[in-house]
PALOKE-224978 format. One record per residue (C-alpha): residue number from 1; residue in one letter; x, y, z. Coordinates in nm, 4 decimals, decimal comma, always signed. Layout:
N
{seq: NUM | type: A | X: X | Y: Y | Z: Z};
...
END
This chain:
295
{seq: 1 | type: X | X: -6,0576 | Y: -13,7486 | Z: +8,5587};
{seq: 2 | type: X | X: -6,2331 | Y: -13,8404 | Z: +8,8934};
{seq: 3 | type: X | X: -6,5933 | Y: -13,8279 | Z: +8,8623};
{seq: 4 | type: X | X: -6,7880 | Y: -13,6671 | Z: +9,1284};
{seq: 5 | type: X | X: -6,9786 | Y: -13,8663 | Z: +9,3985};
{seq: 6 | type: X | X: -7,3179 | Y: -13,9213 | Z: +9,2884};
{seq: 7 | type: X | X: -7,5514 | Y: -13,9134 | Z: +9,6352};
{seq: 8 | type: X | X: -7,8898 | Y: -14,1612 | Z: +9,5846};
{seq: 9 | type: X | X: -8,1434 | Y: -13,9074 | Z: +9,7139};
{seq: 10 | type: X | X: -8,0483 | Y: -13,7072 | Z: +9,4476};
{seq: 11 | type: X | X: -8,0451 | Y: -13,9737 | Z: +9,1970};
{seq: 12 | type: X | X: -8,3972 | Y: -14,1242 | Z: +9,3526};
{seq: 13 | type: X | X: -8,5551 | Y: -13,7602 | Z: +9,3040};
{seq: 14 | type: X | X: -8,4246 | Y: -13,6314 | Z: +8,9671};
{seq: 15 | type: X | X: -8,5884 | Y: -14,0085 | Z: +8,8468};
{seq: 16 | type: X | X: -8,8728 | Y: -13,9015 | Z: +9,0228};
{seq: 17 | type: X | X: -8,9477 | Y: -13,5745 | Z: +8,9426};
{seq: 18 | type: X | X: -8,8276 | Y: -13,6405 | Z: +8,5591};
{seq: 19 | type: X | X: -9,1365 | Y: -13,8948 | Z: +8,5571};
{seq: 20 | type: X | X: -9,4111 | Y: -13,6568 | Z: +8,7103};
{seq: 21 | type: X | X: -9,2195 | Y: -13,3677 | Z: +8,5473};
{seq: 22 | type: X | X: -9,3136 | Y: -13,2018 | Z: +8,9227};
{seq: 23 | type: X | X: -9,1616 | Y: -13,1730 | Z: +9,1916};
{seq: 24 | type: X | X: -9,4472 | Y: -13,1949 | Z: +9,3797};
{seq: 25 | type: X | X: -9,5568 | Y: -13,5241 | Z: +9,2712};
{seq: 26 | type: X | X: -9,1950 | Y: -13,6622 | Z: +9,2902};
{seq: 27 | type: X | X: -9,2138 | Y: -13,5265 | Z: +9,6836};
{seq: 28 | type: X | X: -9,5651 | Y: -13,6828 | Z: +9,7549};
{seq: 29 | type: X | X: -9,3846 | Y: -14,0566 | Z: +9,6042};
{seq: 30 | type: X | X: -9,0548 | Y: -14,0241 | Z: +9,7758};
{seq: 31 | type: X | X: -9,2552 | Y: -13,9016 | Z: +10,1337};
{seq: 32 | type: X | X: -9,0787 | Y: -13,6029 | Z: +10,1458};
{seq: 33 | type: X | X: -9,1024 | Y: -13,2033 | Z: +10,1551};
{seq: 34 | type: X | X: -9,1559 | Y: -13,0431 | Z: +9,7764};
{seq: 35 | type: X | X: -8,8441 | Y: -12,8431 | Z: +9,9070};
{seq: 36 | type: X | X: -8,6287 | Y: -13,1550 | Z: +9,9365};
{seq: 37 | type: X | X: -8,6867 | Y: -13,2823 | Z: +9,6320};
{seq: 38 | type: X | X: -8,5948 | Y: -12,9251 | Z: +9,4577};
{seq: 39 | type: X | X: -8,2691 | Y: -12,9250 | Z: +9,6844};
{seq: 40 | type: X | X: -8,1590 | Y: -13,2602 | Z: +9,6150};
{seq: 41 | type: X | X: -8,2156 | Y: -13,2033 | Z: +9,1895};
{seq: 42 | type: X | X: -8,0603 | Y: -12,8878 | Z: +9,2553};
{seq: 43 | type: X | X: -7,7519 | Y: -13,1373 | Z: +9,4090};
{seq: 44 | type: X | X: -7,7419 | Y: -13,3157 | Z: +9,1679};
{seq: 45 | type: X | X: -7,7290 | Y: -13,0400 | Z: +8,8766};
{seq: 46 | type: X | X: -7,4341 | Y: -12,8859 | Z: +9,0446};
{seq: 47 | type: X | X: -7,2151 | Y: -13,2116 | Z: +9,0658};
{seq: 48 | type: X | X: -7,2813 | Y: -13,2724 | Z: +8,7050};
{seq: 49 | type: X | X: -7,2444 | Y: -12,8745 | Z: +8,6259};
{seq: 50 | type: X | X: -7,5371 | Y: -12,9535 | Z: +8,3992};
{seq: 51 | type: X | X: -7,8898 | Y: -12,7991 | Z: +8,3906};
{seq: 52 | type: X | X: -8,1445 | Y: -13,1184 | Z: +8,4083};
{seq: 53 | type: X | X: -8,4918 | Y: -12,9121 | Z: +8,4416};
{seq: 54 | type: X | X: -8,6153 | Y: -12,5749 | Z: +8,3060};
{seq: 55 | type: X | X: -8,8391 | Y: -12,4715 | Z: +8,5761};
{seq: 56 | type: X | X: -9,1834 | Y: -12,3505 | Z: +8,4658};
{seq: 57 | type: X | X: -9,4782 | Y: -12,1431 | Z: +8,6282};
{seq: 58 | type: X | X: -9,6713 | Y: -12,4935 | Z: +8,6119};
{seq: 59 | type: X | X: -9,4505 | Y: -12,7744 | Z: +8,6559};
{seq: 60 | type: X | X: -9,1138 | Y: -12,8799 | Z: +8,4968};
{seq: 61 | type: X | X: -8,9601 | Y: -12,9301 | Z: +8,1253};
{seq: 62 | type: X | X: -8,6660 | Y: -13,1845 | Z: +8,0916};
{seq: 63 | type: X | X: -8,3559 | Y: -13,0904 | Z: +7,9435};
{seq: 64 | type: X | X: -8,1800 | Y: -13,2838 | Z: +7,6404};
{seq: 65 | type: X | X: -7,9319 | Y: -13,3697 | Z: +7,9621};
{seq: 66 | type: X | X: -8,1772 | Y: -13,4914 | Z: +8,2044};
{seq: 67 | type: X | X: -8,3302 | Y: -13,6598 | Z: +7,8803};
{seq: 68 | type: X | X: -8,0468 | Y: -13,8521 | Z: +7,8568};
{seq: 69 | type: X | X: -7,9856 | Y: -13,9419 | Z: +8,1997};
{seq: 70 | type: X | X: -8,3112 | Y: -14,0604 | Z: +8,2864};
{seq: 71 | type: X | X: -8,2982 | Y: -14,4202 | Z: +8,0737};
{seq: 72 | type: X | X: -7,9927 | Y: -14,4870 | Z: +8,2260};
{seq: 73 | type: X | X: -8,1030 | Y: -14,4091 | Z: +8,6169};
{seq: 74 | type: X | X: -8,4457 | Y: -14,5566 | Z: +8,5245};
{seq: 75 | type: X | X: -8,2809 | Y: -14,9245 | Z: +8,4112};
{seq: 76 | type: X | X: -8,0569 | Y: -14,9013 | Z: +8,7417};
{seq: 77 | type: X | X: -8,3056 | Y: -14,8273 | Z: +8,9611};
{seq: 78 | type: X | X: -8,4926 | Y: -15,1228 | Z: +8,8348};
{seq: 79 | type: X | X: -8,2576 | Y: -15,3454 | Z: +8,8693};
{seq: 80 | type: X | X: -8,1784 | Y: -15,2735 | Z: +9,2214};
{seq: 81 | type: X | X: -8,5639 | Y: -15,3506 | Z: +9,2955};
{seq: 82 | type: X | X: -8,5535 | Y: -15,6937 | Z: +9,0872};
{seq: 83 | type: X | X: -8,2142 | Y: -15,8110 | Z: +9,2925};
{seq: 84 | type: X | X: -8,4216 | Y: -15,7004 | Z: +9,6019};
{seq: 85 | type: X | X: -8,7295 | Y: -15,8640 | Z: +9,5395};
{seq: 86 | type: X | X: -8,5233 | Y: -16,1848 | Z: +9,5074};
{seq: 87 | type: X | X: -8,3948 | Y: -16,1701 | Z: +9,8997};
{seq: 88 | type: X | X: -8,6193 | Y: -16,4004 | Z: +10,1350};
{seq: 89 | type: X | X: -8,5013 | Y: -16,5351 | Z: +10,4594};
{seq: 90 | type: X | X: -8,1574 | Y: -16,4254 | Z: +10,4098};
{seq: 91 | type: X | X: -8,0801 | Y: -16,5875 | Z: +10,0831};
{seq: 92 | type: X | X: -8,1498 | Y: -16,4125 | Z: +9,7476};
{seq: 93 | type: X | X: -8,3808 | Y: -16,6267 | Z: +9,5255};
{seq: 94 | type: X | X: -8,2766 | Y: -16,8120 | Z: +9,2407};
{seq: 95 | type: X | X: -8,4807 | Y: -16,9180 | Z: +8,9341};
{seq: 96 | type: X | X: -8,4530 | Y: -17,3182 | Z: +8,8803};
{seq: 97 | type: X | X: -8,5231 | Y: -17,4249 | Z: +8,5175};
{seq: 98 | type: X | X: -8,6214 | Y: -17,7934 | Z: +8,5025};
{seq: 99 | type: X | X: -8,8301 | Y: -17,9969 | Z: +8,2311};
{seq: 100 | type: X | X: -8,9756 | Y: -18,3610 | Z: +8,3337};
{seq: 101 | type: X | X: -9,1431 | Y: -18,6420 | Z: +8,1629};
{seq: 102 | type: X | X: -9,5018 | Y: -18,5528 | Z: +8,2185};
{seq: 103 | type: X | X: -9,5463 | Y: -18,9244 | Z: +8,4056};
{seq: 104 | type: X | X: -9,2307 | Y: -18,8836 | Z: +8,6237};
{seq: 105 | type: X | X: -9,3639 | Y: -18,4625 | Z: +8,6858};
{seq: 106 | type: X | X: -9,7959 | Y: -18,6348 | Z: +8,7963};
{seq: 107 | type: X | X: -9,7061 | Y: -18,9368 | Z: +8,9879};
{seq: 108 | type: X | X: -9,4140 | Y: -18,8712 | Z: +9,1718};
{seq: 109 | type: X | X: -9,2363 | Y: -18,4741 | Z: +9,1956};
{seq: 110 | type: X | X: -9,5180 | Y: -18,2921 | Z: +9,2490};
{seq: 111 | type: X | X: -9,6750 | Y: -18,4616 | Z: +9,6267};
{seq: 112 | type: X | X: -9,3397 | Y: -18,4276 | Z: +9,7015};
{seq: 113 | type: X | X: -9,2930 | Y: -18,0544 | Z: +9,5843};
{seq: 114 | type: X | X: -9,4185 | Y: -17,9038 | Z: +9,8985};
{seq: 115 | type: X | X: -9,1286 | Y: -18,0495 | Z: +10,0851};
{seq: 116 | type: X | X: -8,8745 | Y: -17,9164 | Z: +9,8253};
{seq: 117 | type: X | X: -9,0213 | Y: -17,5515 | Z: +9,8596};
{seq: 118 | type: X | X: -9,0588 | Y: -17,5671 | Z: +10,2935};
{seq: 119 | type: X | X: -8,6983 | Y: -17,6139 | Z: +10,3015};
{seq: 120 | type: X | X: -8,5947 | Y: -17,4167 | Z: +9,9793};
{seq: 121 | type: X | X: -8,8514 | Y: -17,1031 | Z: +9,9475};
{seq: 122 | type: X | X: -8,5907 | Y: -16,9186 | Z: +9,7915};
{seq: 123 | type: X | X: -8,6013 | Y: -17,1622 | Z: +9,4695};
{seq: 124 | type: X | X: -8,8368 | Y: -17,0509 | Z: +9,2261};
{seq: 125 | type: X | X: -8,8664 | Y: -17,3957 | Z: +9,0447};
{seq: 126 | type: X | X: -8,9995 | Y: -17,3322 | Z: +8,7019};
{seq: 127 | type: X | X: -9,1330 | Y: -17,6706 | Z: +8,6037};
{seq: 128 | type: X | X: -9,2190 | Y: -17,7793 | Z: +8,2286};
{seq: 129 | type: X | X: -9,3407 | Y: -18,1600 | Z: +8,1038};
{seq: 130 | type: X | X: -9,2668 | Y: -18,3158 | Z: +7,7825};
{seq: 131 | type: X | X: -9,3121 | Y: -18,6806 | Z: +7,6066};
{seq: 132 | type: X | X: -8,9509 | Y: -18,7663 | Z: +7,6933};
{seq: 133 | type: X | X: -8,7858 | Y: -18,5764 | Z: +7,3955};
{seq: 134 | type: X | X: -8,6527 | Y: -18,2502 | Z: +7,4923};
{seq: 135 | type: X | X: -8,3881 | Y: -18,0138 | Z: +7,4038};
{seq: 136 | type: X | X: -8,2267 | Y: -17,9109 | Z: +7,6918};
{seq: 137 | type: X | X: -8,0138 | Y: -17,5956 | Z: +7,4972};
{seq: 138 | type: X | X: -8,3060 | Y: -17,4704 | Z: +7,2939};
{seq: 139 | type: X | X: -8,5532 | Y: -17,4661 | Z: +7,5692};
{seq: 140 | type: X | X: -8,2999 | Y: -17,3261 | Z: +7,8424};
{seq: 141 | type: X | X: -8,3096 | Y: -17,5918 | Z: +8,0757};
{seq: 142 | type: X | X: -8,0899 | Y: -17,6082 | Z: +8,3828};
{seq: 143 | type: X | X: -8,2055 | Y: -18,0137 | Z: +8,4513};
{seq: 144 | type: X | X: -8,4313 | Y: -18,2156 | Z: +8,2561};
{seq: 145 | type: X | X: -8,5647 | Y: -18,5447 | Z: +8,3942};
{seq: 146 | type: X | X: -8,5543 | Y: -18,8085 | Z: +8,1282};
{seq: 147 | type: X | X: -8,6315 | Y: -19,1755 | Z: +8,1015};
{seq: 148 | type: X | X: -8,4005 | Y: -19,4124 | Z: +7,9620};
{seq: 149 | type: X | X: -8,1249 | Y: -19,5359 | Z: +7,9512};
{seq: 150 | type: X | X: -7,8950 | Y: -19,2507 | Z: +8,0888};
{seq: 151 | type: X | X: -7,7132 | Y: -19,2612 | Z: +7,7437};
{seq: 152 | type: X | X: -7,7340 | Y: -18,9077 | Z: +7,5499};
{seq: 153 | type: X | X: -7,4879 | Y: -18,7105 | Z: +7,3508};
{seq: 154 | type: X | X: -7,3070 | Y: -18,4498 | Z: +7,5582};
{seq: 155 | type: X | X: -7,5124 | Y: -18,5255 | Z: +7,8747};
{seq: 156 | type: X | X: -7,3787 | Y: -18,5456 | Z: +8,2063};
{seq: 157 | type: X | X: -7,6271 | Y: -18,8221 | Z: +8,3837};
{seq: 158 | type: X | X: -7,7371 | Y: -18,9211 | Z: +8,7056};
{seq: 159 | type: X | X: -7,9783 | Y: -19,2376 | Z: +8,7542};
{seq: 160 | type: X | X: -8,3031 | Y: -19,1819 | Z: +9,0156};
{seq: 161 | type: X | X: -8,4760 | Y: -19,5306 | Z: +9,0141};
{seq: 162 | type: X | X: -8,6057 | Y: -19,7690 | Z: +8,7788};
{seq: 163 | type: X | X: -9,0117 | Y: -19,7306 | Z: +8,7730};
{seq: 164 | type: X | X: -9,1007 | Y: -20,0926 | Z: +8,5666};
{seq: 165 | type: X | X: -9,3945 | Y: -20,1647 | Z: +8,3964};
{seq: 166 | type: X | X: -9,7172 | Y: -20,3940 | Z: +8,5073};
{seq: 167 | type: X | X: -10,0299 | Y: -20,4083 | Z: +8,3839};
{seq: 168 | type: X | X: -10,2972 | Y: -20,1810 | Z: +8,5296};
{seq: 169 | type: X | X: -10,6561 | Y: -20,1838 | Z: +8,4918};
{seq: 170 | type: X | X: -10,9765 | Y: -20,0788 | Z: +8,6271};
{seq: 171 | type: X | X: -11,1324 | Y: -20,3536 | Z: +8,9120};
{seq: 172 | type: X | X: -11,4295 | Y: -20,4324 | Z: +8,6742};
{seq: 173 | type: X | X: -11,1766 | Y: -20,5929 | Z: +8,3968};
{seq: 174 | type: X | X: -10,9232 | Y: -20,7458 | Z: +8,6803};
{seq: 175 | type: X | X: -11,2030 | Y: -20,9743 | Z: +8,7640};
{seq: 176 | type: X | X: -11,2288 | Y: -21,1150 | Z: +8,3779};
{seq: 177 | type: X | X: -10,8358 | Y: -21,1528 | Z: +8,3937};
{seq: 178 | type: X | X: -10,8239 | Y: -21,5051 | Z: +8,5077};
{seq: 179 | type: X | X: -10,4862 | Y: -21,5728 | Z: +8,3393};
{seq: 180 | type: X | X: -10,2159 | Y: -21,3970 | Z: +8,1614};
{seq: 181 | type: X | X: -10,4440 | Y: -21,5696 | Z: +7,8243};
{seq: 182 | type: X | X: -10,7156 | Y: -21,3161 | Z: +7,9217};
{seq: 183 | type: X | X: -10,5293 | Y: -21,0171 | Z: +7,9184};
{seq: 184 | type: X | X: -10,4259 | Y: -21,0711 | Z: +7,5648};
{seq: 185 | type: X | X: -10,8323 | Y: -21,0703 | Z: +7,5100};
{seq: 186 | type: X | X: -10,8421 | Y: -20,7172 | Z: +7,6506};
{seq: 187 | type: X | X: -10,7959 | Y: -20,3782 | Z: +7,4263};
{seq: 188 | type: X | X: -10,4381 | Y: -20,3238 | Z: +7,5047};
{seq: 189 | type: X | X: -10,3486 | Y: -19,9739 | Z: +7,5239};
{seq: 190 | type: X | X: -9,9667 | Y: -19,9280 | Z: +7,4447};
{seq: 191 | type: X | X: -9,7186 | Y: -19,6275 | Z: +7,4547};
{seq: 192 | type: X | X: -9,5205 | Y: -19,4947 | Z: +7,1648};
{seq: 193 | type: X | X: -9,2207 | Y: -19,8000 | Z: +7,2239};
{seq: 194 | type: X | X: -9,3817 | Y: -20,0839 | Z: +7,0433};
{seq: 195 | type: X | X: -9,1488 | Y: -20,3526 | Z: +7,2333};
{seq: 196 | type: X | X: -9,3307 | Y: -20,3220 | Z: +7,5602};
{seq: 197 | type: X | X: -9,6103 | Y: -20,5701 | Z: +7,5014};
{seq: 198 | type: X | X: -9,4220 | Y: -20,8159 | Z: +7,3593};
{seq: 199 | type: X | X: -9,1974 | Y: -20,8138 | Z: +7,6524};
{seq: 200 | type: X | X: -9,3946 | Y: -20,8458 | Z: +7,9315};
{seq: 201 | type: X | X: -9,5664 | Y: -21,0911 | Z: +7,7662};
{seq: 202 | type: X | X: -9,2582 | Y: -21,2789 | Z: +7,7341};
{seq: 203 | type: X | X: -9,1297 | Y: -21,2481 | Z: +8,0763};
{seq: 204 | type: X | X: -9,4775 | Y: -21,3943 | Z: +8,1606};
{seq: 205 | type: X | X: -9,3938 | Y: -21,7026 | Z: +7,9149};
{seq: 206 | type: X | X: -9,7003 | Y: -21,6316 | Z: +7,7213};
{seq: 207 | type: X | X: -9,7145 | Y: -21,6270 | Z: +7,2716};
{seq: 208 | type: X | X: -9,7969 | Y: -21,2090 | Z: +7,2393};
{seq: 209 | type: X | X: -10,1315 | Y: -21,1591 | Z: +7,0214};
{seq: 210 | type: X | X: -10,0687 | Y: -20,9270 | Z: +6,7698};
{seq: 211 | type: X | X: -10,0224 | Y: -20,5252 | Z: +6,8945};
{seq: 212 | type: X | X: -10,2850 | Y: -20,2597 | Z: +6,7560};
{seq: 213 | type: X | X: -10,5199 | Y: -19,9836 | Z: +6,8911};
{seq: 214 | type: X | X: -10,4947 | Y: -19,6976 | Z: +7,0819};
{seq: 215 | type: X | X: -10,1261 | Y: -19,5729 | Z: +7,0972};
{seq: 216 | type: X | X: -10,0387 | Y: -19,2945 | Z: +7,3705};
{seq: 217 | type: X | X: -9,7373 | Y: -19,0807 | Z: +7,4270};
{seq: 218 | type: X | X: -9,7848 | Y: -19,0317 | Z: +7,7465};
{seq: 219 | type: X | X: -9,8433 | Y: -19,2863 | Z: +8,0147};
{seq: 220 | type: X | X: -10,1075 | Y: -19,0363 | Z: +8,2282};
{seq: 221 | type: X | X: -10,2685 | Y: -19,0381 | Z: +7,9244};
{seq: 222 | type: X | X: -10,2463 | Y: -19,4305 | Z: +7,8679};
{seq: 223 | type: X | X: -10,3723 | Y: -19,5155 | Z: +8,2077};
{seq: 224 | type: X | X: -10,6621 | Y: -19,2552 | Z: +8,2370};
{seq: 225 | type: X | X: -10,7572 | Y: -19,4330 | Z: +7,9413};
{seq: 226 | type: X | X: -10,7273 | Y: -19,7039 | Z: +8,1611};
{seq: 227 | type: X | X: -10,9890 | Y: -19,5659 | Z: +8,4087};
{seq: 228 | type: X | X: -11,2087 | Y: -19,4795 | Z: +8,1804};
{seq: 229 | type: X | X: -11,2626 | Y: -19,8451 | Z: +8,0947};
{seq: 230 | type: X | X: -11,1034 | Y: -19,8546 | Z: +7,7483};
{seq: 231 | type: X | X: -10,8347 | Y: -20,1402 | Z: +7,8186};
{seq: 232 | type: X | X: -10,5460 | Y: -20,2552 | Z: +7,9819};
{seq: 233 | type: X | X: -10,2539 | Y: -20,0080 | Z: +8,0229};
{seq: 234 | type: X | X: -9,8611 | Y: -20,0973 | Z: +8,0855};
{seq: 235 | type: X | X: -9,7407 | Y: -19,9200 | Z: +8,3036};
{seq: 236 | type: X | X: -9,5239 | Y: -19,8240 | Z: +8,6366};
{seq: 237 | type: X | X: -9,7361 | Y: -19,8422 | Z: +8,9398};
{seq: 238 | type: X | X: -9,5229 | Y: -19,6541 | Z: +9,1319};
{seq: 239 | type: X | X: -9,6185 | Y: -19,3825 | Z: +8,8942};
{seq: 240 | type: X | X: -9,9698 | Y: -19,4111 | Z: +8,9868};
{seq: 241 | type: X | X: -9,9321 | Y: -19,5483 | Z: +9,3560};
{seq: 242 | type: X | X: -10,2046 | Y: -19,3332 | Z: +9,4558};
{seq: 243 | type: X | X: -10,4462 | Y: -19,4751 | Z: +9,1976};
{seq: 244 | type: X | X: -10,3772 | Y: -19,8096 | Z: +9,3220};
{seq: 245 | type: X | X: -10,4164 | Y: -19,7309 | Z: +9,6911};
{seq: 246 | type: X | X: -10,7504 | Y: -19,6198 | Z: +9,6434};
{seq: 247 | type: X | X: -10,8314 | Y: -19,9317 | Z: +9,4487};
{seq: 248 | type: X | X: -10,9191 | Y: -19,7039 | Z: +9,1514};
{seq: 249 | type: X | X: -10,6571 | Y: -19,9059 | Z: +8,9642};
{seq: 250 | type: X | X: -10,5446 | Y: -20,2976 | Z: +9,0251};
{seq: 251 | type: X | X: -10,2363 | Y: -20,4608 | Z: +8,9457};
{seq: 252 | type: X | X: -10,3711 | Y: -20,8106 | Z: +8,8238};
{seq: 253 | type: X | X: -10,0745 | Y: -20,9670 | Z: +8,7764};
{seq: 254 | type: X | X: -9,7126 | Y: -20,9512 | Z: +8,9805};
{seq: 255 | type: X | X: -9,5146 | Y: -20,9895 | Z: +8,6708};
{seq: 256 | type: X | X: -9,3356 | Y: -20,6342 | Z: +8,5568};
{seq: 257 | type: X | X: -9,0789 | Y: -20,5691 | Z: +8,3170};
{seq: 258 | type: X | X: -8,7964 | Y: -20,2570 | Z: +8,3182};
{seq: 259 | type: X | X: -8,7526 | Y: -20,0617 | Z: +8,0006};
{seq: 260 | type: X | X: -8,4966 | Y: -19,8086 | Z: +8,1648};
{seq: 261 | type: X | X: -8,5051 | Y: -19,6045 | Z: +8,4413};
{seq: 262 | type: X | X: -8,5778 | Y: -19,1891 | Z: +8,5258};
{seq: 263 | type: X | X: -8,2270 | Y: -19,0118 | Z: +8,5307};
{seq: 264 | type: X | X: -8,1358 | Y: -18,6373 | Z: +8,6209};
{seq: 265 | type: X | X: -7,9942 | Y: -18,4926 | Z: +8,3158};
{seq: 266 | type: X | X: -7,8515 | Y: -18,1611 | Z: +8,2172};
{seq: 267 | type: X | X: -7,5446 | Y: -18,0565 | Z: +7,9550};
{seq: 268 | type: X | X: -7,1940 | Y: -18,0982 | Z: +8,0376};
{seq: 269 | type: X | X: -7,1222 | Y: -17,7839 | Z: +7,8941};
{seq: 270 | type: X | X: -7,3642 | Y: -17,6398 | Z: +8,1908};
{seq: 271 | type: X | X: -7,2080 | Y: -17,5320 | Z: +8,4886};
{seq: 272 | type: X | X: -7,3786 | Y: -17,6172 | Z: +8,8127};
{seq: 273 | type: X | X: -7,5510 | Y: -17,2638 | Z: +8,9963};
{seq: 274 | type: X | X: -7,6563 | Y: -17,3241 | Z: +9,3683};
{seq: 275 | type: X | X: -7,9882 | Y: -17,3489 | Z: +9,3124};
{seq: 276 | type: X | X: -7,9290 | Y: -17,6486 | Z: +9,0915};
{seq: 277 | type: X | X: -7,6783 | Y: -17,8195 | Z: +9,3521};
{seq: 278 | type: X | X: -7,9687 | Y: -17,7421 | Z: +9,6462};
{seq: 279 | type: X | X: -8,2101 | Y: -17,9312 | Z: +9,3740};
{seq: 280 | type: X | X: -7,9761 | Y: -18,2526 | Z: +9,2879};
{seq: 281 | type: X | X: -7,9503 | Y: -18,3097 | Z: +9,6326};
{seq: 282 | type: X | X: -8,2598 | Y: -18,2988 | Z: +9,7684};
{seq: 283 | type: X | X: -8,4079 | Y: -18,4987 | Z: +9,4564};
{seq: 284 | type: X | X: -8,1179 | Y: -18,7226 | Z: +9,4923};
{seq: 285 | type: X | X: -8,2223 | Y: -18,7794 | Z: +9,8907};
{seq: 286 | type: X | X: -8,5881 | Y: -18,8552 | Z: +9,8012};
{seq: 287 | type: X | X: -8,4647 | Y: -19,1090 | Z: +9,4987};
{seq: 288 | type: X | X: -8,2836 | Y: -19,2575 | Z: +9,7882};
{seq: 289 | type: X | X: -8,6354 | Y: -19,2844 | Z: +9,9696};
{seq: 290 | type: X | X: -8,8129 | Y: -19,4349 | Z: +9,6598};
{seq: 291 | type: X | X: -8,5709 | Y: -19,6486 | Z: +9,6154};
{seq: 292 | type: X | X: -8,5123 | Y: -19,7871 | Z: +9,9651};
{seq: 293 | type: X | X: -8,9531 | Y: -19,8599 | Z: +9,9914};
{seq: 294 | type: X | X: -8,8807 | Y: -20,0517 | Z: +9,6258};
{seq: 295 | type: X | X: -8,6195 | Y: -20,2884 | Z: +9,8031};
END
């Protein structure tokens, strides 16, 4: 059976009218005669050889036929307007899932954000931070940034730069740190991987005092700690470049070590959408940057 050709106008004003339950109304939303929204229902009816309104002396009653139309016309119509909406500039927008080590997310995507969305407005980045353990299935991730070692189960991973960690401080304690000796004096305010003090104080040849205090599972936590005086932090500088440039933070002491480095993660089970190429490549161009200003 071929099924008769459905014209929009007739469609758009049967949706119309069966909301207002008036023709009127339904003529004064669509910017048309009251007339042309009767013919066009009146259309409509006959190519369905149904009956979709009882007309009344004071408006209109839906049918059990228009009844069940209407859901059906209602959910299409809407998504026409959502794929719509999503045009801009010629490209239809896309919705870009990514998750980020809250560190990684403060001192280095976001100044460079603005760039991203100049050249890609028709991205909609969705961005979410986390203490480094995220599920990328359960929270619907297309990328999450992790730090590490690049080694997870069923991971596809691609390394951005190492970020290694130095001690920071306010300028009021860099003066009392002489010598590595006098850091060890200093509250030492330490992340959630207990081998980091020990190792920098290792690479600086120097016996580790014993670890305790203030633990932190977040490093923008750690080091605004930091500037509120309460100790020493480890941590990346280049996280926290900004900090440093204004002299709001000091690096004391040139020695650094590197616990792993920030990679571009998502599941190999995932397949790539556009939006997700566009945003490994242009993250991928300003690791590049970052990593050509480290050498």
């Amino acid at each position: 059976m071929v099924r008769p050709y459905l014209p929009l106008n007739a469609l758009r004003a049967f949706e119309a009218a069966a909301r207002h339950l008036s023709f009127t109304r339904a003529a004064i939303e669509l910017c048309v005669t009251q007339a042309a929204v009767s013919h066009q229902v009146k259309i409509l009816e006959q190519r369905l050889g149904a009956t979709l309104f009882r007309r009344l002396p004071r408006g209109l009653m839906i049918t059990e036929e228009g009844q069940a139309l209407l859901p059906a016309l209602q959910e299409s119509f809407d998504r026409m307007a959502e794929m719509l909406d999503r045009f801009e500039g010629g490209h239809v927008r896309q919705v870009l899932k990514l998750g980020t080590v809250g560190t990684f997310a403060v001192g280095w995507l976001v100044p460079r954000l603005g760039d991203f969305h100049r050249r890609y407005p028709f991205v909609d980045l969705r961005l979410s931070t986390n203490n480094n353990r995220v599920d990328i299935a359960a929270e619907g991730l297309d990328y999450a940034i992790k730090f590490g070692n690049g080694a997870w189960h069923d991971t596809e991973a691609e390394t951005l730069f190492e970020a290694p960690l130095s001690v920071l401080c306010i300028p009021a304690i860099a003066d009392q740190l002489g010598s590595i000796e006098d850091v060890a004096a200093q509250p030492l305010l330490r992340s959630y991987r207990a081998d980091e003090w020990p190792s920098w104080f290792a690479a600086a040849e120097v016996a580790a005092p014993p670890i305790h205090g203030l633990v932190f599972d977040s490093s923008v936590l750690m080091v605004d700690a930091a500037l509120q005086g309460a100790g020493v932090a480890l941590a990346p500088p280049l996280m926290f470049s900004r900090h440093v440039a204004t002299g709001a933070l000091r690096q004391p002491f040139p020695i650094s070590i590197s616990k792993g480095s920030y990679w571009l993660t998502r599941l190999k089970s995932r397949a790539p959408t556009p939006a997700m190429e566009i945003f490994r490549s242009w993250l991928a161009e300003q690791a590049a940057q970052t990593r050509g200003q480290a050498g």
